[in-house]
C-alpha positions as YAML, in Angstrom:
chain: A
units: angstrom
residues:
- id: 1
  name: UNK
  ca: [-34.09, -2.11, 42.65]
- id: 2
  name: UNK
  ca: [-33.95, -1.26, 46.51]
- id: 3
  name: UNK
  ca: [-37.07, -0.04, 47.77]
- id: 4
  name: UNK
  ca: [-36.48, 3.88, 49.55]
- id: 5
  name: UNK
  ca: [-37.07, 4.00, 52.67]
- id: 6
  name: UNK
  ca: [-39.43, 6.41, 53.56]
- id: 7
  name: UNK
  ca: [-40.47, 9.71, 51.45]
- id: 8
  name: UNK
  ca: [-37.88, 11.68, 52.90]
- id: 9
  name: UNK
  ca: [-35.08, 10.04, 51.51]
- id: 10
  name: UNK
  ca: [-36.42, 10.41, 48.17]
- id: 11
  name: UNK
  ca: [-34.85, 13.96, 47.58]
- id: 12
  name: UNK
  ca: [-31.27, 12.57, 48.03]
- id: 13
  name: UNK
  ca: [-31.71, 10.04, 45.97]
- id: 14
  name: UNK
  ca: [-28.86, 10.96, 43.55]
- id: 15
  name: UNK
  ca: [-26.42, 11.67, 46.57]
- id: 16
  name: UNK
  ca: [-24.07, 9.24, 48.01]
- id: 17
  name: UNK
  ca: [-25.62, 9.75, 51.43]
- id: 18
  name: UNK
  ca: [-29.19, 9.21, 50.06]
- id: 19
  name: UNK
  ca: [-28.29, 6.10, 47.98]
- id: 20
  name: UNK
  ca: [-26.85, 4.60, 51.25]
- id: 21
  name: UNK
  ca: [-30.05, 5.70, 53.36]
- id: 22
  name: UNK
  ca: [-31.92, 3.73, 50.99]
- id: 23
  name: UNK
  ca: [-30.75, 0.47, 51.44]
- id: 24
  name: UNK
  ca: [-28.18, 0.83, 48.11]
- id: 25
  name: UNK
  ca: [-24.38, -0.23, 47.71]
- id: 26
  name: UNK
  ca: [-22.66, 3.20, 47.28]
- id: 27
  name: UNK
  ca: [-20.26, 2.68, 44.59]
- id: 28
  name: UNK
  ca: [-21.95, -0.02, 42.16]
- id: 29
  name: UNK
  ca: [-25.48, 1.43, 41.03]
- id: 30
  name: UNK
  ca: [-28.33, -0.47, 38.58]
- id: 31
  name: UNK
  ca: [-29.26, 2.09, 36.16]
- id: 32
  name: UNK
  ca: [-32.27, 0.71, 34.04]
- id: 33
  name: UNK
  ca: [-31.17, -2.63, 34.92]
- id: 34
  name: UNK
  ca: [-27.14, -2.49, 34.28]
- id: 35
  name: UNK
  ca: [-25.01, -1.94, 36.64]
- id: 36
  name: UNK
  ca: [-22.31, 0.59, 36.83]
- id: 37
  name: UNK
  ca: [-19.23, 0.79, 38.94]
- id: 38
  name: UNK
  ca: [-18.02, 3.86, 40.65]
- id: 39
  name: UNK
  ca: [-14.17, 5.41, 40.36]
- id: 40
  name: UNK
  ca: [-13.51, 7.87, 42.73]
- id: 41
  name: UNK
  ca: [-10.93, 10.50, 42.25]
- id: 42
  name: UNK
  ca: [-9.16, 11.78, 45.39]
- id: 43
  name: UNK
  ca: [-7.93, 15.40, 44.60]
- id: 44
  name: UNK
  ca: [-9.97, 18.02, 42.87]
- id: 45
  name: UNK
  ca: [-7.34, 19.97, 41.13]
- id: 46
  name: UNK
  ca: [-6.64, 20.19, 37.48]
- id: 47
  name: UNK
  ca: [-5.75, 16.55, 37.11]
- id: 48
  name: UNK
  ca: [-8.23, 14.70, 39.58]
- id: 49
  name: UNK
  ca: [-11.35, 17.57, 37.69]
- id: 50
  name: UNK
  ca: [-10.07, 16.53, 33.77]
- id: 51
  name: UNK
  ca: [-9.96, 13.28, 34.57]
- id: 52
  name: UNK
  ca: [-13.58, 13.17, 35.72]
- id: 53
  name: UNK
  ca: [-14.21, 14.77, 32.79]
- id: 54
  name: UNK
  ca: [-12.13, 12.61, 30.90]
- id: 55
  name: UNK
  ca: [-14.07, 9.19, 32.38]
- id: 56
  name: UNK
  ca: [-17.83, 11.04, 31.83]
- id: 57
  name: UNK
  ca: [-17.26, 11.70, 28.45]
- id: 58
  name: UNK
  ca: [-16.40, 7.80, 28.24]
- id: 59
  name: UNK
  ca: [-19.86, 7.50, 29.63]
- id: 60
  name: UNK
  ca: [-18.95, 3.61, 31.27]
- id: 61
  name: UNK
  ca: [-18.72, 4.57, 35.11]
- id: 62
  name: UNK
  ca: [-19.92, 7.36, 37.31]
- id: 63
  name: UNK
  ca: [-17.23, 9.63, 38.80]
- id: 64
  name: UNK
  ca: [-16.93, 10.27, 42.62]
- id: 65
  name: UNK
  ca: [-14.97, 13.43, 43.51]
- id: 66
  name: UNK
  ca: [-13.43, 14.02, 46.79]
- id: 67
  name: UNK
  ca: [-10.57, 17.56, 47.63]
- id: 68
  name: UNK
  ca: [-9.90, 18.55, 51.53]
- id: 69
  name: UNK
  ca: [-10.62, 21.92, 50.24]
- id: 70
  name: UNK
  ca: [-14.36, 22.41, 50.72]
- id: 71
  name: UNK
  ca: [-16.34, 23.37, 48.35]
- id: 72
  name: UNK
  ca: [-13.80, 22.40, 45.11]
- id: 73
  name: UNK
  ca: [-15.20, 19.60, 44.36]
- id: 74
  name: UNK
  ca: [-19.01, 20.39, 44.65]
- id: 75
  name: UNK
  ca: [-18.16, 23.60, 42.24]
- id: 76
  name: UNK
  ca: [-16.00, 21.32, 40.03]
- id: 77
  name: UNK
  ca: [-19.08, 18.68, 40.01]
- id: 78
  name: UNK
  ca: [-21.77, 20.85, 39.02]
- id: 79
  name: UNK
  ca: [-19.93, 22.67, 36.23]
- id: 80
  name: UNK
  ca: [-19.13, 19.68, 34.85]
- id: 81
  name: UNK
  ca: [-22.52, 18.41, 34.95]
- id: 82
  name: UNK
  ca: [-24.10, 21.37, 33.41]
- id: 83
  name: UNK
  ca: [-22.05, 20.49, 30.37]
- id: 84
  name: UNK
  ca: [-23.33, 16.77, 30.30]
- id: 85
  name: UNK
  ca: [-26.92, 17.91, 27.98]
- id: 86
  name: UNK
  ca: [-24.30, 19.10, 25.49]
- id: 87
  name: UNK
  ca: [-21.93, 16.59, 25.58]
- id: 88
  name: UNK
  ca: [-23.62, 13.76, 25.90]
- id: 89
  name: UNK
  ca: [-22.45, 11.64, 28.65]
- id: 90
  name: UNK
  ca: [-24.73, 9.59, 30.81]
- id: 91
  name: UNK
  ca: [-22.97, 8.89, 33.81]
- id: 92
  name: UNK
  ca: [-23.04, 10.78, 37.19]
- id: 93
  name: UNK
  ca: [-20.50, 12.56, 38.92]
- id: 94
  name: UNK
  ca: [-20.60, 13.38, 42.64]
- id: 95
  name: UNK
  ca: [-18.94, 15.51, 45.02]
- id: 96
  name: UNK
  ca: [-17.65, 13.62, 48.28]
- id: 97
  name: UNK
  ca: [-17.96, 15.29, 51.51]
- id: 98
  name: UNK
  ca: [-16.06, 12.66, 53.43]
- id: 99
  name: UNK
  ca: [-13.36, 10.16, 52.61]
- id: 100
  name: UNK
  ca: [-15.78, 7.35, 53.99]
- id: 101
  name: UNK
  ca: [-17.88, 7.90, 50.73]
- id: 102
  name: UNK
  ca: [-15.22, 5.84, 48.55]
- id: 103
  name: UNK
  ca: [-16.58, 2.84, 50.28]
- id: 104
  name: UNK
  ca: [-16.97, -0.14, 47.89]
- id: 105
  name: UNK
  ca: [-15.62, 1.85, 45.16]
- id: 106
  name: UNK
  ca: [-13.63, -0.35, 41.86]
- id: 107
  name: UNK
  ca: [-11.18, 2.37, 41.40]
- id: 108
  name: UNK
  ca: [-9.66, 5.14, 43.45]
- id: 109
  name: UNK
  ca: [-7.03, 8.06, 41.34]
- id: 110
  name: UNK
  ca: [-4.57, 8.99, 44.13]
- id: 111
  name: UNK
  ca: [-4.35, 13.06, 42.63]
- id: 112
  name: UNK
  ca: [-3.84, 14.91, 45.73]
- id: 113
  name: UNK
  ca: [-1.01, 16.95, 46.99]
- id: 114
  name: UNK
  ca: [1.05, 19.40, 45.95]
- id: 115
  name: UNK
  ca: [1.83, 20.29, 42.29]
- id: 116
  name: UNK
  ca: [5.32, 21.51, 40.95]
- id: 117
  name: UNK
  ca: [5.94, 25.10, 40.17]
- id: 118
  name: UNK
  ca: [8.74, 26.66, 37.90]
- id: 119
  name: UNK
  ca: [11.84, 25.41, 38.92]
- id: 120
  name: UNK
  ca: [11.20, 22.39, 41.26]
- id: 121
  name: UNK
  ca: [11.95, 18.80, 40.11]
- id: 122
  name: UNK
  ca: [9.44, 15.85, 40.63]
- id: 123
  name: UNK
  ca: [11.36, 14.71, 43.53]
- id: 124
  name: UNK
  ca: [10.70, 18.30, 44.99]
- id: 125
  name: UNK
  ca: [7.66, 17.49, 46.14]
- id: 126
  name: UNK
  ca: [8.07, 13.70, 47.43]
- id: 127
  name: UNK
  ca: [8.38, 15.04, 51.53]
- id: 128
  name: UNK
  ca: [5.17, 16.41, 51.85]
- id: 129
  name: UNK
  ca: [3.17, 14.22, 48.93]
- id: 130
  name: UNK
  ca: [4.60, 10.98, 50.82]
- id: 131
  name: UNK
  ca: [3.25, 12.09, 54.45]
- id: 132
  name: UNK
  ca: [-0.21, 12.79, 52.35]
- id: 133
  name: UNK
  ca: [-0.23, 9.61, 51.20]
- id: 134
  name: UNK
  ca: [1.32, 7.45, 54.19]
- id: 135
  name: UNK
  ca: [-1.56, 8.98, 55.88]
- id: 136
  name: UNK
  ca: [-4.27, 8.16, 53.44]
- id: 137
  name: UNK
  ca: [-3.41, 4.81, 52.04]
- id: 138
  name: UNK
  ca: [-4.80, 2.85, 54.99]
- id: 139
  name: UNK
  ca: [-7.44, 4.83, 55.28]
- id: 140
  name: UNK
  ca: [-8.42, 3.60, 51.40]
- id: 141
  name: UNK
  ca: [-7.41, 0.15, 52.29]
- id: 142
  name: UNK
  ca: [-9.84, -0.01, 54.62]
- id: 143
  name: UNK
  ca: [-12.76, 1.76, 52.85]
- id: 144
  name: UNK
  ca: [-12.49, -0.08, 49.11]
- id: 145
  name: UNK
  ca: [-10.18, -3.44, 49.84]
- id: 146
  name: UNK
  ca: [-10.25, -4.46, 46.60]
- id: 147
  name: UNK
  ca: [-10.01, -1.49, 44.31]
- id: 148
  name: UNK
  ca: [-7.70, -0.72, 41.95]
- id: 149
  name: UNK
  ca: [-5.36, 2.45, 42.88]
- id: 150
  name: UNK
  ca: [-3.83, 5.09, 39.97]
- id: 151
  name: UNK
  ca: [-1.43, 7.07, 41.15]
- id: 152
  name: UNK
  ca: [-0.70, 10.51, 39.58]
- id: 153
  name: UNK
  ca: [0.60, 12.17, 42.27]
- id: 154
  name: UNK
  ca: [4.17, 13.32, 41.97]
- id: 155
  name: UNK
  ca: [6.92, 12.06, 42.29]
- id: 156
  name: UNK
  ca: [4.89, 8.95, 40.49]
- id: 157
  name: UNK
  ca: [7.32, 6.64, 40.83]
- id: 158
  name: UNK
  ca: [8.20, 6.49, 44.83]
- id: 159
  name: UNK
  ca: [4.85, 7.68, 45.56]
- id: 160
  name: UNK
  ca: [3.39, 4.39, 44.15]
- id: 161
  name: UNK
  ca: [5.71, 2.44, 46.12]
- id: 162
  name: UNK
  ca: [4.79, 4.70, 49.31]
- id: 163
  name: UNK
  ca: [1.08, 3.89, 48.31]
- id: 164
  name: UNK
  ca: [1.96, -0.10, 48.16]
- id: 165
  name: UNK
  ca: [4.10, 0.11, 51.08]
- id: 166
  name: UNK
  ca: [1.54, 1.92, 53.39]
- id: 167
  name: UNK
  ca: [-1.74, 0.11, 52.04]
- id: 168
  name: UNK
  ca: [-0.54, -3.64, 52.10]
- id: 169
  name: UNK
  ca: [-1.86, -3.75, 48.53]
- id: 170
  name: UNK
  ca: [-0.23, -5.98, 46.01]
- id: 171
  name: UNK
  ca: [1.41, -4.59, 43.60]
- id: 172
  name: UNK
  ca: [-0.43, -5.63, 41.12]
- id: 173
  name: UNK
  ca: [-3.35, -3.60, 42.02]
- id: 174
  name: UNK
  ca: [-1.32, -0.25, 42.78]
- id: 175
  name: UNK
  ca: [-0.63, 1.35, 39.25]
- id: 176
  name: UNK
  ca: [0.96, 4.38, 38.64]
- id: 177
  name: UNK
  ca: [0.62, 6.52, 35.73]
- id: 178
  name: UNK
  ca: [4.38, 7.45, 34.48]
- id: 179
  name: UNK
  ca: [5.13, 5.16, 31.25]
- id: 180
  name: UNK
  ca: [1.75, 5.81, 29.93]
- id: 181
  name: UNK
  ca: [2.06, 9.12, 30.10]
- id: 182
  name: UNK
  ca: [6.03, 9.60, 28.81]
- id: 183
  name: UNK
  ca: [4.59, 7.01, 25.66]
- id: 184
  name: UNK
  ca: [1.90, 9.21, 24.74]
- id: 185
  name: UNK
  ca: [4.23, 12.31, 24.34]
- id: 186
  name: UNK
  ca: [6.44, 10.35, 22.43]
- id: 187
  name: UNK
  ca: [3.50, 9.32, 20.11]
- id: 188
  name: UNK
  ca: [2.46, 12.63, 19.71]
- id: 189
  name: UNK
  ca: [6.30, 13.92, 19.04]
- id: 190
  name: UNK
  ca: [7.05, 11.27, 16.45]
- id: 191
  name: UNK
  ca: [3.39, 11.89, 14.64]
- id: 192
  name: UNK
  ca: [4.30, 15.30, 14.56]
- id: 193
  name: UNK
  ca: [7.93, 14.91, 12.94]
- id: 194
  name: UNK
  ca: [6.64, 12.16, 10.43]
- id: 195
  name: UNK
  ca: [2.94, 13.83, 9.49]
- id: 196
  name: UNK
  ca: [1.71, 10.82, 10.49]
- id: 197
  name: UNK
  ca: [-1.87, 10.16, 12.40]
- id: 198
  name: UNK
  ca: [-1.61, 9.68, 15.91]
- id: 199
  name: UNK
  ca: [-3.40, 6.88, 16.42]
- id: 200
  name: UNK
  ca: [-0.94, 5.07, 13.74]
- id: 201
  name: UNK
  ca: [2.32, 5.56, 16.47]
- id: 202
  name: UNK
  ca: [3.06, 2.80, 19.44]
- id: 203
  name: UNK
  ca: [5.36, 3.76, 21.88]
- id: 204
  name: UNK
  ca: [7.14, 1.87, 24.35]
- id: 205
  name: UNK
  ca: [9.25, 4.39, 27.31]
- id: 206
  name: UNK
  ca: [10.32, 2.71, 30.60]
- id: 207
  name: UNK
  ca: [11.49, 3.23, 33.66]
- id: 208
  name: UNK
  ca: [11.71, 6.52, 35.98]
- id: 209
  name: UNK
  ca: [9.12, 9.35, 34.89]
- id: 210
  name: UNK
  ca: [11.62, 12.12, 34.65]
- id: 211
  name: UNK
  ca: [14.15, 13.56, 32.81]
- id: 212
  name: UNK
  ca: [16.25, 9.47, 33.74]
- id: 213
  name: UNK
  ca: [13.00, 8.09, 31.55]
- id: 214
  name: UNK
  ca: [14.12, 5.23, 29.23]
- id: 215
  name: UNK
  ca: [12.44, 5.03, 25.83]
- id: 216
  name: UNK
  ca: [12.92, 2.24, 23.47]
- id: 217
  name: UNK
  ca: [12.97, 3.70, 19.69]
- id: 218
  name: UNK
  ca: [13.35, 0.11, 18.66]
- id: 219
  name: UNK
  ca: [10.37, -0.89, 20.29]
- id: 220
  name: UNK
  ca: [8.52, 2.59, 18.91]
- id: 221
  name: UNK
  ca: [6.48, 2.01, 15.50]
- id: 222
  name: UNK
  ca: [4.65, 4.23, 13.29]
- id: 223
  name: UNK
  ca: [1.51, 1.23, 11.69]
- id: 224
  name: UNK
  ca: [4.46, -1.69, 12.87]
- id: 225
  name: UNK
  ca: [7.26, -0.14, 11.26]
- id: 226
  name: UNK
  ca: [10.21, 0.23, 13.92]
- id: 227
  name: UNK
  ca: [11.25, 4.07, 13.93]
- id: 228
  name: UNK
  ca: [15.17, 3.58, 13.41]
- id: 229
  name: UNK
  ca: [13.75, 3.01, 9.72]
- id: 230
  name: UNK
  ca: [11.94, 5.82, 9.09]
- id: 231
  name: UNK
  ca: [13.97, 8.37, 11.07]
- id: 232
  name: UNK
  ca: [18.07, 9.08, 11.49]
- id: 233
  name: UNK
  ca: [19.46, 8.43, 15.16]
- id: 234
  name: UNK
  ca: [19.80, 12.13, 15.50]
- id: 235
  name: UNK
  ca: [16.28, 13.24, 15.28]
- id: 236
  name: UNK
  ca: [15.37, 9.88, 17.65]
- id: 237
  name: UNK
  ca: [17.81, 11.27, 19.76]
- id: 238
  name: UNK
  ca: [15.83, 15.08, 19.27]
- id: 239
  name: UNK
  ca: [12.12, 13.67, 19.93]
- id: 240
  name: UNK
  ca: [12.99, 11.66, 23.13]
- id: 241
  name: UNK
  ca: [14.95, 14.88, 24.88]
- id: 242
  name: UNK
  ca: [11.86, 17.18, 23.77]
- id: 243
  name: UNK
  ca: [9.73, 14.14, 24.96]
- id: 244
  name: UNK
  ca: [11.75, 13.81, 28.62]
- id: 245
  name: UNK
  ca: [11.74, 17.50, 29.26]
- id: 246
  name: UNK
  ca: [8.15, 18.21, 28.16]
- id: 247
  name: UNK
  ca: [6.82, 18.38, 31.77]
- id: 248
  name: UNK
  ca: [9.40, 20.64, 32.56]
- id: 249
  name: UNK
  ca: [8.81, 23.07, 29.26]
- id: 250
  name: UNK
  ca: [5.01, 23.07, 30.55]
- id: 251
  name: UNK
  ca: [5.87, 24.33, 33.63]
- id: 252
  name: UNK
  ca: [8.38, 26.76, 32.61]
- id: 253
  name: UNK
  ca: [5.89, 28.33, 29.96]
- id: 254
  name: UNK
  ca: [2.43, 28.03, 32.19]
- id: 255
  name: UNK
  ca: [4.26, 29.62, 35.09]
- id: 256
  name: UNK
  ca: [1.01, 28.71, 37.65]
- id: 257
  name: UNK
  ca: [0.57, 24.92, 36.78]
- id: 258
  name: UNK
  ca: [1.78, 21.76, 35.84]
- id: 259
  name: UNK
  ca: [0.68, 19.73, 32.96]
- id: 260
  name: UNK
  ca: [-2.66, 18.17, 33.59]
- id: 261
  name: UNK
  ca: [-4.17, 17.23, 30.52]
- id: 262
  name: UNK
  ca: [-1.77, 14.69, 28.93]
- id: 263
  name: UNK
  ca: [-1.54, 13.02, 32.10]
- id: 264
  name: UNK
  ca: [-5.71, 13.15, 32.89]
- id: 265
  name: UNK
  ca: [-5.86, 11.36, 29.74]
- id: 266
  name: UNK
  ca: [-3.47, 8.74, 30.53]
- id: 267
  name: UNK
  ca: [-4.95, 7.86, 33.65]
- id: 268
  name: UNK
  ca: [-8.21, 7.78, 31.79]
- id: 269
  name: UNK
  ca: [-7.22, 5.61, 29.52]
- id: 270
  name: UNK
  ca: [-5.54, 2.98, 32.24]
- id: 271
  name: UNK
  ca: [-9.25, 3.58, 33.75]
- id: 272
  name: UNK
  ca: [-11.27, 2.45, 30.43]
- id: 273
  name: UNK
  ca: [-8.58, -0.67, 30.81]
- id: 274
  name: UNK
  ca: [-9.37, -1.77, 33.95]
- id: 275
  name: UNK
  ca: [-13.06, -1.24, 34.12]
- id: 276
  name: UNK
  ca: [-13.71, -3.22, 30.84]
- id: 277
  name: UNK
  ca: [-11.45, -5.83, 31.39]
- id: 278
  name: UNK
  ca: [-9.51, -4.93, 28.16]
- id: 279
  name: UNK
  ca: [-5.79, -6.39, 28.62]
- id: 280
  name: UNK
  ca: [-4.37, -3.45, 27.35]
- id: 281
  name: UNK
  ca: [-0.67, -3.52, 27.14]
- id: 282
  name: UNK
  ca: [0.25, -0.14, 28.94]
- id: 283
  name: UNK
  ca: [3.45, 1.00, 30.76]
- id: 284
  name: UNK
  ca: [2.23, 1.56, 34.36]
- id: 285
  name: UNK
  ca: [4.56, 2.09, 37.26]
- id: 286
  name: UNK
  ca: [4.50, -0.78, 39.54]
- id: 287
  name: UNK
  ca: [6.64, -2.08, 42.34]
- id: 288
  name: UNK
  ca: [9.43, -4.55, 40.89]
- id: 289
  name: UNK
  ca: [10.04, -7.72, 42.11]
- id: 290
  name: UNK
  ca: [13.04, -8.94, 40.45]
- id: 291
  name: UNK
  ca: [12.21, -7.80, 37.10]
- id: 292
  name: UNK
  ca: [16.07, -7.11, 35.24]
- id: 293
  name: UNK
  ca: [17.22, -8.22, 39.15]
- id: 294
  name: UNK
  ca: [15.86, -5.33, 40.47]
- id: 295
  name: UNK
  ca: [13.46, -5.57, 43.51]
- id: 296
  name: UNK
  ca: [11.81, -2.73, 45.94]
- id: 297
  name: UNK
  ca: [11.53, 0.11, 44.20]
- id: 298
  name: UNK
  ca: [8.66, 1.18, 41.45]
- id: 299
  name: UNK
  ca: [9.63, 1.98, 38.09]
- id: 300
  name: UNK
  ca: [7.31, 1.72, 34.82]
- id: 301
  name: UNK
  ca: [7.30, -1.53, 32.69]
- id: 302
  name: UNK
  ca: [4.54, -2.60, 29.90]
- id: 303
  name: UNK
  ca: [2.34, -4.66, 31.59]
- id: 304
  name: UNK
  ca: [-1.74, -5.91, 30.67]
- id: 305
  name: UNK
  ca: [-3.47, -4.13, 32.30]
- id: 306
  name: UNK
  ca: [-7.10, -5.60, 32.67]
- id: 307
  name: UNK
  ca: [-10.16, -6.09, 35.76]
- id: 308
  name: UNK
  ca: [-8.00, -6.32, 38.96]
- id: 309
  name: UNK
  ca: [-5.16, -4.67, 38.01]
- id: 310
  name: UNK
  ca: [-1.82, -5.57, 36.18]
- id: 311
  name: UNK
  ca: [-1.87, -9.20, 35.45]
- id: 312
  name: UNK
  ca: [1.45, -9.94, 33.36]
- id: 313
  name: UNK
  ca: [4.39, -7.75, 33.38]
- id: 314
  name: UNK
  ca: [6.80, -7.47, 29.91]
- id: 315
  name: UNK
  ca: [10.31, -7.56, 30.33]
- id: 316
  name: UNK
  ca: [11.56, -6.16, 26.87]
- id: 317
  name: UNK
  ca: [15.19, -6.91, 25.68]
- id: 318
  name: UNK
  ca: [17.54, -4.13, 26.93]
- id: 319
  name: UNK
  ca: [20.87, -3.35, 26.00]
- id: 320
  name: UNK
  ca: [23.92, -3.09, 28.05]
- id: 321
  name: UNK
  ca: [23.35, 0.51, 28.78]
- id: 322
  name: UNK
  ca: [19.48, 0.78, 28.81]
- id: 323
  name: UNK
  ca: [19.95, -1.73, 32.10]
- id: 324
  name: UNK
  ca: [22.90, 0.21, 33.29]
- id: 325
  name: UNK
  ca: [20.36, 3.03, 33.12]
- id: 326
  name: UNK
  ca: [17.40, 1.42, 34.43]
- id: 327
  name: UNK
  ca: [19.41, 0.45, 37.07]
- id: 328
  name: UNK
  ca: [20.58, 3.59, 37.92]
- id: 329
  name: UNK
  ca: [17.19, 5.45, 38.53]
- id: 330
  name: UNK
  ca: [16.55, 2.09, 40.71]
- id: 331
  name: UNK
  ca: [19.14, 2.88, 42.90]
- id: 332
  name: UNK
  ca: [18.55, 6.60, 43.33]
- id: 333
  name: UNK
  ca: [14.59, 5.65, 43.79]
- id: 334
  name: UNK
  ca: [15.80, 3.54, 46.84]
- id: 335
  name: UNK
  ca: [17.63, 6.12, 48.05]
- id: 336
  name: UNK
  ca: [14.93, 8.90, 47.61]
- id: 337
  name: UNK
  ca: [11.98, 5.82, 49.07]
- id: 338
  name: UNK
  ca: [13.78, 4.86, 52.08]
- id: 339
  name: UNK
  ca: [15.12, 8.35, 53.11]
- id: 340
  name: UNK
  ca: [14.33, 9.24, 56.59]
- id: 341
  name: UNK
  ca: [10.29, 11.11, 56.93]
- id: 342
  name: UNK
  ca: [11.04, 14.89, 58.19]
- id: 343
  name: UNK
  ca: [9.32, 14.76, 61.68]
- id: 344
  name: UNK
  ca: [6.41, 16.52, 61.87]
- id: 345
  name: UNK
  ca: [6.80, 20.11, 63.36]
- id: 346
  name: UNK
  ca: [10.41, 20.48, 61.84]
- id: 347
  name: UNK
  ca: [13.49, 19.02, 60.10]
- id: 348
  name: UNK
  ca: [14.80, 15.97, 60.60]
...
């Protein structure tokens, strides 16, 4: 254990500044001998706060939370750790007050920017969420080199290729959260209509996270039995529209947010993958590179997901007109990714 330095560090021991101060790597902490890694979450809104939540009650890593707005993430922090004697967890979460303090860190959850409101579409929101994150992504590059990013910010898809494209990371270690999180509402829609348990349904949806997504009933099982056997075509047909517009239908009905909880927990879960080394087979969004010949743009695929990032991507079997649709949203990704930034100050 590193020795303080000095009795007046002592006090900050628990803080990111006093852990430096006393001779200690920020983001990868010996606690009674093991060590723990440190994920830090960049946006302090509902998804970046329930996903620190989300990774505490997981109790493997300690959190780091970091919002431009001051003071959101120190109030966020502290209520959550005032619930930590009831629920249990052992890890630490933090409140950032600079970006420098994800130095070193494993993994860093890209949830800043701004969220959709009733009426706007993902791609809504890609002008200002790409300058955010043009902005920031070398800025993270620099500070943790070899983390693992999660993207969550929307538009998912073109904002992890922005991320990629801006950082110089490989794609392999730039994830973004789409698939998992269309899979787990189809889980949840098909447990429903069956009476099944949750835990009992795989899911496989690809490509775009919108309303463009591409889900694979053939590839969807309820305890390995393909779905086309259980249920008729039209009420597949019925659970993947409800499960495509479901974002939508949560912003229509909450009025004054977006869905955060479903997606928390998917980014979670991709967390829990990476930290333990698990090879989980999960559809992240990732930048293609000639996967179905299409290259330069980042749509979701299953891939294992394990320490380091992706490190084999699935190419399931498509049909004639699941790749005419795949490549569709491809080509109107490219289109959205490589439009002209508005100049600062103005239009373009």
């Amino acid at each position: 254990m590193p020795r303080y330095r000095g009795a007046g560090v002592f006090p900050y021991a628990h803080s990111c500044e006093g852990r430096r101060l006393a001779g200690e790597r920020p983001f990868r902490v010996r606690r009674k001998g093991v060590a723990v890694s440190q994920v830090s979450i960049l946006g302090s809104g509902n998804v970046g706060a329930n996903t620190a939540f989300f990774i505490a009650e997981t109790g493997v890593e300690d959190v780091l939370l970091y919002d431009l707005q001051e003071g959101l993430a120190t109030g966020k922090v502290l209520d959550m750790m005032e619930a930590a004697p009831i629920r249990k967890y052992r890890n630490r979460l933090r409140a950032a007050a600079s970006l420098e303090e994800i130095a070193g860190s494993e993994i860093v959850i890209l949830a800043a920017g701004r969220v959709r409101r009733p009426g706007m579409k993902r791609e809504d929101l890609y002008a200002e969420n790409r300058t955010l994150v043009a902005e920031t992504a070398p800025r993270i590059a620099s500070l943790a080199p070899e983390a693992v990013v999660i993207v969550a910010t929307e538009p998912v898809d073109p904002i992890t290729l922005e991320f990629a494209r801006a950082s110089g990371f490989p794609r392999e270690r730039v994830l973004g959260v789409g698939g998992c999180l269309d899979a787990t509402r189809l889980r949840y829609a098909v447990a429903r209509e069956l009476g099944v348990s949750r835990e009992d349904v795989t899911a496989l949806v690809i490509g775009r996270h919108s309303g463009a997504m591409l889900a694979l009933p053939r590839y969807t099982s309820v305890s390995g039995v393909p779905l086309p056997q259980l249920l008729p075509p039209e009420r597949i047909e019925a659970l993947v529209a409800e499960t495509a517009a479901a974002g939508d239908l949560i912003v229509q009905m909450a009025q004054r947010s977006s869905a955060f909880y479903a997606p928390s927990a998917a980014v979670a879960d991709i967390v829990n993958a990476v930290h333990m080394d698990l090879g989980r087979v999960l559809c992240v969004s990732l930048v293609l590179r000639g996967e179905y010949g299409l290259a330069g743009v980042a749509l979701s695929l299953p891939a294992v997901v394990a320490r380091g990032g992706v490190r084999r991507v699935f190419t399931p079997r498509l049909t004639e007109a699941e790749h005419a649709c795949l490549s569709r949203s491809a080509e109107e990704l490219a289109e959205l990714a490589f439009a002209p930034r508005p100049a600062k100050g103005g239009a373009q």
